[in-house]
N, C-alpha and C positions, 0 to 999 in steps of 0.2 A: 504494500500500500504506500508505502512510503515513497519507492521508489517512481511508483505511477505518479505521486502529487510531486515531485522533482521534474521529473519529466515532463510533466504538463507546467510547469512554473517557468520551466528550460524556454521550452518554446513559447510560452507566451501567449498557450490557448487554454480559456478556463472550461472545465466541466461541462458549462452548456454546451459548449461549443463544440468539442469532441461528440457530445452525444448526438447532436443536429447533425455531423459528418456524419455519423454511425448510421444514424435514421435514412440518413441519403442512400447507403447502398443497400441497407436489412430490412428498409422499409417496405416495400413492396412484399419480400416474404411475409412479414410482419405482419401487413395486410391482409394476406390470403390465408395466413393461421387462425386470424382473428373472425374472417369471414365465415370459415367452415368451422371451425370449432364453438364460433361465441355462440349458436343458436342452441347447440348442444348443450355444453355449461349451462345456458338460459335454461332451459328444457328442465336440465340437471338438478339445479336448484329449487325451479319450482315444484318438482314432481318429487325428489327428494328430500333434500337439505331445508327449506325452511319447515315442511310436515314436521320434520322430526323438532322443530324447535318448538313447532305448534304442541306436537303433544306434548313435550316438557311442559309448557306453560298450562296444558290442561289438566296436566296430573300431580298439581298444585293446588288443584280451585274442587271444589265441593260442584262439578260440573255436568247438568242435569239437560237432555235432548227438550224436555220441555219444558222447564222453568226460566225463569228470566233473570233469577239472581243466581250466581254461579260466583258465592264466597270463594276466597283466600282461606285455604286451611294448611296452608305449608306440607310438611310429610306425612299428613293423615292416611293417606291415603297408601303409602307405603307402609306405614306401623299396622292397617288393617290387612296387607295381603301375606305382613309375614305370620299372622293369627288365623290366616281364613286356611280350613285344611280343605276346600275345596282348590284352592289354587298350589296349597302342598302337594295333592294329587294330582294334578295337571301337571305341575313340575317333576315330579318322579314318572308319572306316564311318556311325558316327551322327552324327557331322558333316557329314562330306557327304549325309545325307541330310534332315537339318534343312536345311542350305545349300541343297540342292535344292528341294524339296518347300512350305517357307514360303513364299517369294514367288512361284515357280509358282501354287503352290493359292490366294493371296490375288487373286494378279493377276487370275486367271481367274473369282473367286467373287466381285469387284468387277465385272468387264466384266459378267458375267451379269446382276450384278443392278442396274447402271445400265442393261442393256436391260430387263431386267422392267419395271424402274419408269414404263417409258413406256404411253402409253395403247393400249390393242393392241381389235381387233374382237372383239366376240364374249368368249367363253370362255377364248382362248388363253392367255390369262395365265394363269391358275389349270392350265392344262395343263402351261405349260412349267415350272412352279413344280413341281407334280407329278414332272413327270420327271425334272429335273436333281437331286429331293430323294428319288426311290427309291433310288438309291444310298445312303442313311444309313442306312435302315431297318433291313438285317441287320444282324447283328455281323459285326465284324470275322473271326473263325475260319471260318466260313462263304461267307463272300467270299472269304478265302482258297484255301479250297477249290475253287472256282469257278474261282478267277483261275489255280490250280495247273494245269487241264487245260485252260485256252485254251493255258496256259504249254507244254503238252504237249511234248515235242519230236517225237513222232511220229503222235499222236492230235489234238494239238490245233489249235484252230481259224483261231487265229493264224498259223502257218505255212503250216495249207490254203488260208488268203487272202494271203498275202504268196509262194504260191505262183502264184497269177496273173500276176505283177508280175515275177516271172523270179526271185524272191529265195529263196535257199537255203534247208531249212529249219536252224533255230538253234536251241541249247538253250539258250531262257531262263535255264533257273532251274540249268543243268549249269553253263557257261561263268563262270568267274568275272569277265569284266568286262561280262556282261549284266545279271549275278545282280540285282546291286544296283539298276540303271534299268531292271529290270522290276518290280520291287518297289516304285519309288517312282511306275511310271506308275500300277499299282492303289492305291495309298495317294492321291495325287492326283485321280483318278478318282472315289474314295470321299469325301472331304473336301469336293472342293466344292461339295456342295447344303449342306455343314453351314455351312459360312461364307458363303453365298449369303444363308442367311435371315436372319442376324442382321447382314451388311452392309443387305438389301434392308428391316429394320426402321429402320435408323437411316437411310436415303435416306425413308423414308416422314417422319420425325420432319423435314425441311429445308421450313423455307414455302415455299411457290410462288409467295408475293410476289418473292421475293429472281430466281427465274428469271426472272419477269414485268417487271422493272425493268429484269433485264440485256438482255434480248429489245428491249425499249423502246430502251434505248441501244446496240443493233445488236450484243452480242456475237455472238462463232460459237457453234457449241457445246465444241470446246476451248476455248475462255474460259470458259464458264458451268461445266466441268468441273473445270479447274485452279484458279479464282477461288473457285468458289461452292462445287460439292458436297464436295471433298479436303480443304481447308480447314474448312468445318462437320465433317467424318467423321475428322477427326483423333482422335476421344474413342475411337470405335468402333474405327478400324483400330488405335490404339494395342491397344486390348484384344483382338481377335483375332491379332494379330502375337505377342502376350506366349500366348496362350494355344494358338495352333498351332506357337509354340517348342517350351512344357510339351510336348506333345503327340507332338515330332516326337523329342526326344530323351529320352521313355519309350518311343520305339518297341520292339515284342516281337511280338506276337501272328502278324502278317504274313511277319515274319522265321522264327520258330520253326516255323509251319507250312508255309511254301513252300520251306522250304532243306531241313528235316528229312527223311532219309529217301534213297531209293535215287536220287529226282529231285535231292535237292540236290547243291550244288555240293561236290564235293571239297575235302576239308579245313577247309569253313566259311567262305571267307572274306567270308562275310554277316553273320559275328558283330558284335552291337551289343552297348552297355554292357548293357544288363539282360537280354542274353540271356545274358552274360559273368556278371552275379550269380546269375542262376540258376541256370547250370552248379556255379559256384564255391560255393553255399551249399544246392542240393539233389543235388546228383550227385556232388560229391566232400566235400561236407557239410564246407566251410570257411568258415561262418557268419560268421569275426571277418575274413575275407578279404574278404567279398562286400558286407559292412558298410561296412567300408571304401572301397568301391566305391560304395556308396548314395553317402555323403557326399561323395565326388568328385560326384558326376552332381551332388546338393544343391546343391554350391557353383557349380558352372557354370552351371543354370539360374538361379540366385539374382544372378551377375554379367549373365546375360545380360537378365535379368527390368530389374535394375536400368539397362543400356545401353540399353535398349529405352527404359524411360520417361523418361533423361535426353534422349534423341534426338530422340523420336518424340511427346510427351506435347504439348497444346496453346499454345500460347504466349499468356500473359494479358496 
């Protein structure tokens, strides 16, 4: 620094001045960064970044869908969720089912697609690519649907086959200690073509020299596996591991529609966090309550965002 303010003292041109040169030749980039990207930012902010200030602010105030005074009660509203064991449950349910479902569904959408990547006859690759990736293609609501009447307890298809087998039929989705590892085998089920292809992009991105050297010098293939491809895929698994966290503990849609109703389990005890805010912020329309509740979830996935990259992120 010092030496830049000599320098500029030398010559006899101040601060501004150099920076109006600089602007003359960067401007024009400058421009054209600011053009494409400032709409985004824009975008960014509003659909993002100010919401989440909005709910801070809401989940401060005694904040009611239809009342028109919505007091200042500071962290009431947090002192009430670490007592309420309805939100205890919802936190131990989406936990265990992120705990479940993450490395489940990772493990399995890496095995696949280290077998994809190999060189197969004919067509069959693009086949079995195919298949294992129609499962992504509906929404999730629909799937649900679907998975609700295998789930059947009397109709469905599930039982009619584990009826062969001498096995009792079960209420899936009645039994509260089913409820939950049936919902995470269809959430599972569904996930891994999605993380198949974007594991089976970054296996495509690893040279084939690095395999051809180890081959040369006799590794097996768990060598070539733990040495060469885990190690290069460290960038990738880091970002699907962070990103099927996001993912595992916004769970709702799967929840809401296979519990809800005459099939679901008694008294709920399927409830997750955002199905617990949408109860609490459309159903009994306790907006500064459920706010409150965002901001919990906020911070957890933001600690665990951060664990994740301190652990798992590559080593330079």
């Amino acid at each position: 620094m010092s030496d830049l303010v000599s320098n500029t003292a030398q010559s006899g041109v101040g601060p501004w001045a150099r920076w109006r040169s600089q602007w003359r030749w960067y401007g024009p980039q400058w421009k054209y960064c600011l053009a494409v990207l400032g709409p985004v930012c824009l975008a960014y902010l509003v659909i993002r970044i100010i919401p989440i200030f909005d709910t801070a602010w809401m989940s401060l105030h005694n904040w009611s869908l239809v009342k028109p005074v919505r007091p200042f009660i500071g962290l009431d509203n947090y002192v009430k969720l670490a007592g309420d064991p309805l939100f205890r449950m919802a936190l131990s349910n989406t936990t265990l089912f992120a705990v479940v479902t993450v490395p489940v569904t990772l493990v399995l959408a890496f095995t696949v697609a280290v077998l994809l990547d190999r060189p197969m006859r004919g067509r069959l690759e693009n086949v079995y690519k195919f298949l294992f990736f129609l499962p992504v293609v509906p929404t999730m609501v629909p799937v649900s649907v679907v998975w609700k009447w295998i789930y059947d307890p009397s109709y469905g298809i599930l039982n009619y086959a584990l009826g062969f087998l001498g096995v009792p039929p079960q209420g899936w989705l009645i039994n509260s200690k089913l409820a939950i590892w049936a919902i995470i085998l269809m959430t599972v089920w569904k996930s891994v073509g999605y993380y198949k292809v974007l594991l089976l992009a970054g296996l495509k991105d690893i040279p084939v020299d690095y395999y051809e050297a180890a081959s040369i010098d006799g590794a097996t293939g768990w060598q070539r596996l733990t040495q060469i491809t885990i190690p290069l895929m460290r960038p990738m698994l880091l970002f699907n591991v962070v990103i099927a966290t996001i993912f595992a503990y916004n769970v709702f849609a799967q929840v809401y529609v296979m519990t809800e109703g005459p099939q679901g389990s008694p008294a709920n005890p399927v409830r997750v966090i955002v199905m617990d805010m949408y109860e609490n912020g459309f159903r009994y329309l306790k907006m500064g309550y459920a706010s409150a509740e965002a901001m919990v979830l906020l911070v957890i996935v933001f600690a665990l965002t951060i664990f994740e990259f301190r652990f798992l992120r590559p080593k330079v």
